[in-house]
C-alpha positions in Angstrom: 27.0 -3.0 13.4 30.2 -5.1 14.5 32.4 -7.3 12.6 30.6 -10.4 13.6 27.0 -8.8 12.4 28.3 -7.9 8.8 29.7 -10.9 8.5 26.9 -12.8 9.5 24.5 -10.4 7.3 26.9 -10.7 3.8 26.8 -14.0 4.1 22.8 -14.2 4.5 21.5 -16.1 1.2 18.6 -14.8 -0.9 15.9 -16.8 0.5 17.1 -15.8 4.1 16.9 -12.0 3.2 13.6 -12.8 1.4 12.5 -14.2 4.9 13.7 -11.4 6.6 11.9 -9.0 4.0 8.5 -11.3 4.2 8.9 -11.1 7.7 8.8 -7.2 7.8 6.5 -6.3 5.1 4.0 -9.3 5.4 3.9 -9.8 9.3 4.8 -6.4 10.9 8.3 -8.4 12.2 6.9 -10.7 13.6 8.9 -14.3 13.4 6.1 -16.1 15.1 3.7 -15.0 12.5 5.6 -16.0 9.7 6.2 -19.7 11.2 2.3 -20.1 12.0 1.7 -19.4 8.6 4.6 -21.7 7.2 3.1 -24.2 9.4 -0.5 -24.2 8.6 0.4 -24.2 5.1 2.7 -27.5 5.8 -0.9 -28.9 7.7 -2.6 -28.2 4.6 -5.0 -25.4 6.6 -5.6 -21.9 5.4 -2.3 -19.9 4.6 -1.6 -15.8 3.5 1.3 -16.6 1.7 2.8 -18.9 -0.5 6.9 -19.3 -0.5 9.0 -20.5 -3.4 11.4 -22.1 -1.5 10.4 -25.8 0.4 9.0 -25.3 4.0 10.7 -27.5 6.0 14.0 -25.0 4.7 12.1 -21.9 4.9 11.3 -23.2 8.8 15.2 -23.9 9.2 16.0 -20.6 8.0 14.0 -19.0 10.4 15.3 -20.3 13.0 19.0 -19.5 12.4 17.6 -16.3 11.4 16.0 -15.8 14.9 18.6 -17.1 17.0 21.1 -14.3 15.5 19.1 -11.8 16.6 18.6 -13.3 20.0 22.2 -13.8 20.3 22.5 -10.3 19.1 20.0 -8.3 20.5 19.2 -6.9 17.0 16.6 -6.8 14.3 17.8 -8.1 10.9 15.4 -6.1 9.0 17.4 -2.9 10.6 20.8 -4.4 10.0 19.9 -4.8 6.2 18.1 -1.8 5.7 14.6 -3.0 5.6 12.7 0.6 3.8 10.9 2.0 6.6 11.8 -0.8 9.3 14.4 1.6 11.3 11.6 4.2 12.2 9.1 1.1 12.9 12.0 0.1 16.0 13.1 3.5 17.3 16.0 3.4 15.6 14.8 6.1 13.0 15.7 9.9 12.4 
């Protein structure tokens, strides 16, 4: 991880690591997953899971989240730790 990665990660708030964990555990890593469910949930259609946090943040979030790791090439989940995650992306023992 470079200097610009932890930096970027420490400064992650707990809803974005809570994304970041949903993410992982809930949709296999899968960003677009995530937003289809935040998004059917904001059209009042059938949703898995139900955030604390406001959707219209939770969306925002996302997409800051995403465009790190695009900028990056990395996963978050593997930068924070995520249990499990760095054997899910090669990155493993």
């Amino acid at each position: 991880m470079d200097d610009r990665q932890r930096a970027f990660t420490e400064g992650l708030t707990k809803e974005e690591r809570l994304l970041v964990a949903i993410r992982d555990e809930l949709y296999e890593g899968s960003w677009d997953e995530l937003v289809s469910d935040l998004e059917a949930r904001r059209n009042r259609k059938p949703f898995v899971f139900k955030l604390a946090s406001r959707l219209e943040e939770d969306l925002a979030r996302i997409g800051k989240l995403r465009a790190f790791e695009k900028e990056h090439a990395v996963d978050l989940g593997a930068l924070l730790g995520a249990p499990g995650r760095d054997e899910e992306v090669g990155r493993g023992p």
